[in-house]
N, C-alpha and C positions, 0 to 999 in steps of 0.2 A: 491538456486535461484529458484525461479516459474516463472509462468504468473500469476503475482498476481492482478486480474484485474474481478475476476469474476461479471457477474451479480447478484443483489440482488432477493428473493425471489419473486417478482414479476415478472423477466425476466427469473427465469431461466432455460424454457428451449431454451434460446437463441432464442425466438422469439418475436418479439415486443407486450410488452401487450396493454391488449384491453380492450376496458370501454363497453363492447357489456352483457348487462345486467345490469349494474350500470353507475350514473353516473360519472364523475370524479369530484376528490377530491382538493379541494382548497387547498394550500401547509395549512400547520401548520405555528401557527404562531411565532418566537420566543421565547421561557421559559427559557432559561438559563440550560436546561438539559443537562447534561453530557451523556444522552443518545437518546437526542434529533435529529434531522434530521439538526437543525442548531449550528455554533457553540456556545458557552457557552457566550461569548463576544456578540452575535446580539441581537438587539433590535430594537423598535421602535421608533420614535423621538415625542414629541407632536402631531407634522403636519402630521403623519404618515409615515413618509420615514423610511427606514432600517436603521441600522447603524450597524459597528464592531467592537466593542473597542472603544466606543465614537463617532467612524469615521463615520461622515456624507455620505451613498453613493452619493450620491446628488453631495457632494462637490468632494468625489474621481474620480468619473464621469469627473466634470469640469474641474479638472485640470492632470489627468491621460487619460483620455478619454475611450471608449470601445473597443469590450474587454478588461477586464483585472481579473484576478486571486486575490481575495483578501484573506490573510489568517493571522487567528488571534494569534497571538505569544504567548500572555499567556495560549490563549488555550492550543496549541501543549506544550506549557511546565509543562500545567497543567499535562496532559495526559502522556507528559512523566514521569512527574513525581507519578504519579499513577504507573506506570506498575513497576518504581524501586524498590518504597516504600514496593508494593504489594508482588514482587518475593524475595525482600531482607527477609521481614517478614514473609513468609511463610517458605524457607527453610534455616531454619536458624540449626544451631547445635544441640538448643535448639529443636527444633522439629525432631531430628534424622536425618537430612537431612545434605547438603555439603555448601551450599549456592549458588545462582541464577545470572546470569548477564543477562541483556537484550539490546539486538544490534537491533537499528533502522534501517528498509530494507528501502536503500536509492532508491531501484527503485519506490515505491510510488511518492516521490516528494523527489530529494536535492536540495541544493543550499547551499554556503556556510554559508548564514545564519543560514537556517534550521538544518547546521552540528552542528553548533557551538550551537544552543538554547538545542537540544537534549542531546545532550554532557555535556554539562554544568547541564542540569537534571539530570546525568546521568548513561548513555545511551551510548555504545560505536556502529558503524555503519557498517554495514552489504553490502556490496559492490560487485558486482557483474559482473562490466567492467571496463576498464581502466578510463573511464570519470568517472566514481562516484568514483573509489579510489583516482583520482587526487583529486575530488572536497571535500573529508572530508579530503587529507593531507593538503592543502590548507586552511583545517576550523582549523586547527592545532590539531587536533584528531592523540593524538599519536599511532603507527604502533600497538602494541600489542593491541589495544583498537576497532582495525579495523578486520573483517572477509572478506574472498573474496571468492565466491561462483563461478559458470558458467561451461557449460554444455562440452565450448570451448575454456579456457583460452586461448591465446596468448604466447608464450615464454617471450615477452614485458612486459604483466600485470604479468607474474609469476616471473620476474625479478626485477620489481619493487616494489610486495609483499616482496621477502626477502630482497631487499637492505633496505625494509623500516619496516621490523622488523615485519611486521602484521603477527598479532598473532594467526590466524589460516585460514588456505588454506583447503578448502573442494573440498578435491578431489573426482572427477567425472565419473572418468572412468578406468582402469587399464592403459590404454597408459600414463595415466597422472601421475602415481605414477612416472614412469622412468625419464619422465621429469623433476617434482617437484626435484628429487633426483639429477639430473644431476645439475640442475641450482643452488640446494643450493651446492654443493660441490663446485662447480666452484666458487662459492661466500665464499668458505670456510666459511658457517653458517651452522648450522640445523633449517632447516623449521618444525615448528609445522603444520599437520595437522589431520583434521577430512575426516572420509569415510562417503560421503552422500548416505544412503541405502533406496534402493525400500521396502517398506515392504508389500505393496499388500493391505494396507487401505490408501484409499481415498476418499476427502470428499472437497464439495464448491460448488458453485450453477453454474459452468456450466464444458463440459468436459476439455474444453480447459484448465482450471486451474484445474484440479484433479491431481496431480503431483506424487502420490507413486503408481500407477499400473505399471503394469511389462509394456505393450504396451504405451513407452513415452522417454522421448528423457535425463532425469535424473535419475543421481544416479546407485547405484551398487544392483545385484539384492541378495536380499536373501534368494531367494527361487531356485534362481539358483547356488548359492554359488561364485558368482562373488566378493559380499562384501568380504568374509572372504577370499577370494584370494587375494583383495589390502591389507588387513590388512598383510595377512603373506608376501607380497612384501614389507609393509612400514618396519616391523619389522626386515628385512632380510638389510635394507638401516640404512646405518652410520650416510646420510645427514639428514633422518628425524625421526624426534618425533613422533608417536601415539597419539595424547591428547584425541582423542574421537571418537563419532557417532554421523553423522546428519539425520535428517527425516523431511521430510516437505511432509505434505499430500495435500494439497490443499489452495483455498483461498476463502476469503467471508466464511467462516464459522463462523455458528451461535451456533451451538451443541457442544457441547466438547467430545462427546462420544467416535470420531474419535481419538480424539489424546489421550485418556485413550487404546486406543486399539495401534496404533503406539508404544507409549510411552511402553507399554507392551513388543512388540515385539522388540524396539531396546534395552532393559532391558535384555532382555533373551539374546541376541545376546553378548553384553558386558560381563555375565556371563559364556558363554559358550567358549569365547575366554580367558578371565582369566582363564579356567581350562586348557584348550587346550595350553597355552602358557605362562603363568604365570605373565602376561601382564594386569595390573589391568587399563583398561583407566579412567583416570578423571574426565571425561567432555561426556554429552549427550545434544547432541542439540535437542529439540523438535520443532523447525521450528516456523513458525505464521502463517496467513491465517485469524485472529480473524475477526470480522466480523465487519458492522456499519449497521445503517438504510441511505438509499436515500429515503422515504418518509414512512409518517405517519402508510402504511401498513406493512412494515419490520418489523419482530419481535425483542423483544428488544435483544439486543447483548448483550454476559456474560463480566461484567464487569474483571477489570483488579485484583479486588479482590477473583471472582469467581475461575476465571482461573486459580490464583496462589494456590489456594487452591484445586480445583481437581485434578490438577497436582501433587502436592506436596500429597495426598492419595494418588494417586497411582502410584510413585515413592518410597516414603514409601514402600507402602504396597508389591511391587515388588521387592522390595530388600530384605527385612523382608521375604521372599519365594525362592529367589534365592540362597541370601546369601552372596555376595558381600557387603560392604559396598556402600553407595548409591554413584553416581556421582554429580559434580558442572551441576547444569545443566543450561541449556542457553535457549534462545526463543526469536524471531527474528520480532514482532510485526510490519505494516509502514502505511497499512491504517488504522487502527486502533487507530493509533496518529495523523495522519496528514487528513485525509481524511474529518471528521465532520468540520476540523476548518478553512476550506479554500469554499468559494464560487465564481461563477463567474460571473462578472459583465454586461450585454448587452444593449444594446439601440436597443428598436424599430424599424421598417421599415416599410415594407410592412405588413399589416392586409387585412384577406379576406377571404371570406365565402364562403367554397365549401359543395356541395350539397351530402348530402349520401345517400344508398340505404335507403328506407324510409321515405323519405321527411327529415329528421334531417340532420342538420347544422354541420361544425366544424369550426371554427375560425382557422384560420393560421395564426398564427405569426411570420411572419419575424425577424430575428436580426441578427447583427451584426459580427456575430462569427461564430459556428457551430461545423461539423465534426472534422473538422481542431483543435480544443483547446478540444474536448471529443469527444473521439472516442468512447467512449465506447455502447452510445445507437444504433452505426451502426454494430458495431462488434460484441456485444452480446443482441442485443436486451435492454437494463440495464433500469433501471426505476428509474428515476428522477422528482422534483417534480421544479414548478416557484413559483416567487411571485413578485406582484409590487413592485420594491422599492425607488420610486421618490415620491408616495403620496397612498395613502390610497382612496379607492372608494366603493360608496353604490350601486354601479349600478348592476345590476344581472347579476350571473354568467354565462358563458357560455362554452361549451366544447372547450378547444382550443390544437393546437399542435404547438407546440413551434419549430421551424427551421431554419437551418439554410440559408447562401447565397453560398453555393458553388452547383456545378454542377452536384448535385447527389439527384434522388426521394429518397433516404435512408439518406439525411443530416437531420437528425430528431436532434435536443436537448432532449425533452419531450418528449415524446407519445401521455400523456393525462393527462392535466390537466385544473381543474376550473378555468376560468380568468375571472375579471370586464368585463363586457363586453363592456366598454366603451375604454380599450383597447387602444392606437393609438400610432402611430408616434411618435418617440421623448419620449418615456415613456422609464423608465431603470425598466429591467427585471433581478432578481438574482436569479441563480440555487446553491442551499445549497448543501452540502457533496462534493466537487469535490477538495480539497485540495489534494488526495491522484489521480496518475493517468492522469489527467487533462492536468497539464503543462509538465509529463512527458512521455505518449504518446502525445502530439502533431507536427504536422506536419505545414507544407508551401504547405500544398496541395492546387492547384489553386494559388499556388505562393501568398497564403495570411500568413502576415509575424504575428510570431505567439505572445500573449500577454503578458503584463511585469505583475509580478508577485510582488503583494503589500504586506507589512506585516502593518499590521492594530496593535497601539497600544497605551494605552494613549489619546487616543482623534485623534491620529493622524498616518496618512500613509507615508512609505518610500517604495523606489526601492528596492526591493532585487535580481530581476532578470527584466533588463531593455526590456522594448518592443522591437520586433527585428523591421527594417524597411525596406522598399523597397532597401535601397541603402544595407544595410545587404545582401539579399536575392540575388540583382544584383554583391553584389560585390564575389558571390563563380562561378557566369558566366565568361570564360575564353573567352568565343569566340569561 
């Protein structure tokens, strides 16, 4: 489990960027890139308006209304199915290797659609609290298909891990070994799991998401020898199975360098307990974190072929020097799938022109939504890009910051970006990349109930996660 939520290379050091030298950049315009800022599915219509999969915004607008979450299904299954094809082909037997699984981190964005589309790619899910493993048992994502991560399981969520067969429990902390062992015995099962290890590299565009230093709230340490203490506890335990090692260094990453060095160190670590105990684990989990673009400046992000392939040399090449036979190893991808193929939909408000040091201008643009459905540009500062998408306009850019309506000088959408300057009322505004994060950081803060989440396909849009409404919001007030 992480805070997998970092800002991108233009925010990251969690401070709001600034067009203070340049000016700002008009989004991109949809290309069908798979490494595009939108998803693979968006285009433009004749008349100029956006669309998702055929889906008119125009028309999703009309009859879904604003906010809302729109996110493109063939996309996400394209991409899931990239990252399968990629890790099955790379470590395969034939290349010296064990072979690959890869589990979708449902903290990005679940839903039981989104369970079931992955899955069905697939793609087994990577769970992290009791609501996300209810929501892939529910997509019908069988138990062993499922991983449950978390820094503070529950006795609840670790109870209904084994009753329901999931197939590996990445334990956190040595208290947790005793527990996991108590509750599978009590269940008369043995619980599979993995030691999530600190290994002192980390990596992602801000600290909040750096998650393998020793100074952080995950994982066992291995430089302090706390890892290989739950290992010799799981081993010494009847109720559980050993299958492996996890590592997760960070998120938003763009480099893979990071995780040729992890992967290194939890390599050695599997070797040096096979000598030590004659205990060969199967299984190395190398975490995710991989990265995306939020606008045109983001450097391009390693595809899901790169990935499988530096990984797979230096897995290789670390076993080839150890000496173990290599392990199945795993890798736990969520914005990276989901994040480019969902956009969020706005309407207009308020527009208005405040005055900067300098005599220069910034348009503010009101909408509809805000902090409340992306937290992310108040939180980390995060850089995001708009675009019109009800029509298309010649009229000259201007710098504008896109904001939202709740009661905070930091409900920022945007930052900075180029808008028509013709601009107004009643125009729909769509922010690309926020399929990942968006709907599942969001809040009811200011008691604004938060947006239903569309799956665009076909020419056309359904509910998969319905708007909440005021009567929603009223009905958790007891009095």
């Amino acid at each position: 489990m992480s805070s997998d939520n970092a800002p991108t290379a233009a925010g990251s050091t969690g401070e709001a960027p600034s067009t203070s030298g340049r000016a700002a950049a008009r989004a991109p315009e949809p290309d069908g890139a798979f490494t595009g800022v939108w998803s693979t599915g968006a285009t433009r219509t004749d008349d100029g308006a956006l669309a998702v999969a055929g889906a008119d915004l125009r028309a999703v607008a009309a009859e879904h209304g604003t906010p809302a979450y729109v996110v493109d299904e063939q996309d996400v299954r394209a991409r899931s199915r990239a990252f399968a094809t990629a890790f099955g082909e790379a470590f395969t037997t034939e290349a010296g290797l064990a072979g690959a699984d890869v589990y979708y981190a449902g903290k990005a964005f679940l839903s039981v659609a989104v369970a079931r589309w992955v899955h069905e790619e697939g793609l087994g899910i990577d769970a992290s609290t009791a609501g996300e493993l209810a929501v892939a048992l529910r997509a019908g994502v069988p138990g062993e298909a499922i991983g449950l991560h978390g820094n503070n399981k529950s006795d609840d969520e670790l109870r209904t891990a084994v009753d329901h067969g999931v197939g590996r429990i990445v334990v956190d902390s040595l208290p947790e070994v005793e527990r996991v062992a108590a509750i599978a015995a009590e269940a008369g099962s043995v619980a599979q799991v993995m030691v999530r290890v600190t290994t002192g590299v980390h990596a992602g565009g801000h600290e909040f998401i750096a998650t393998a230093h020793e100074d952080q709230k995950f994982g066992l340490s291995l430089a302090a020898g706390t890892a290989r203490k739950a290992v010799d506890e799981i081993l010494a335990a009847d109720s559980l199975e050993l299958v492996g090692l996890h590592s997760h260094i960070g998120s938003q990453i763009l480099d893979l360098a990071g995780f040729e060095a992890a992967a290194r160190a939890v390599l050695r670590l599997r070797a040096e307990i096979a000598d030590a105990t004659g205990h060969l684990m199967p299984e190395v989990d190398l975490g995710g974190g991989y990265g995306i673009r939020y606008t045109d400046e983001d450097a391009l992000p390693p595809t899901p072929d790169q990935i499988a392939e530096r990984l797979a040399t230096v897995v290789r090449a670390a076993c080839a020097e150890l000496g173990p036979r290599p392990p199945r190893i795993s890798i736990e991808p969520g914005r990276s799938v989901v994040g480019p193929a969902g956009l969020t939909l706005y309407t207009v408000g308020t527009v208005k022109d405040v005055a900067l040091d300098g005599g220069a201008t910034r348009a503010y643009v009101s909408v509809d939504g805000g902090m409340s459905d992306n937290i992310r540009p108040a939180l980390y500062g995060a850089a995001y890009t708009a675009a019109l998408a009800n029509r298309r306009s010649a009229a000259p850019d201007v710098t504008a910051r896109v904001v939202g309506k709740h009661c905070e000088s930091g409900d920022i959408v945007v930052h900075d970006v180029a808008l028509p300057g013709d601009v107004h009322a009643g125009d729909l505004l769509a922010v690309p990349a926020t399929g990942a994060y968006g709907r599942s950081m969001a809040s009811t803060y200011n008691l604004v109930p938060r947006p239903p989440v569309l799956a665009a396909s076909d020419g056309s849009v359904r509910v998969i996660v319905r708007r909440e409404t005021l009567e929603d919001v009223l009905g958790l007030d007891v009095g």
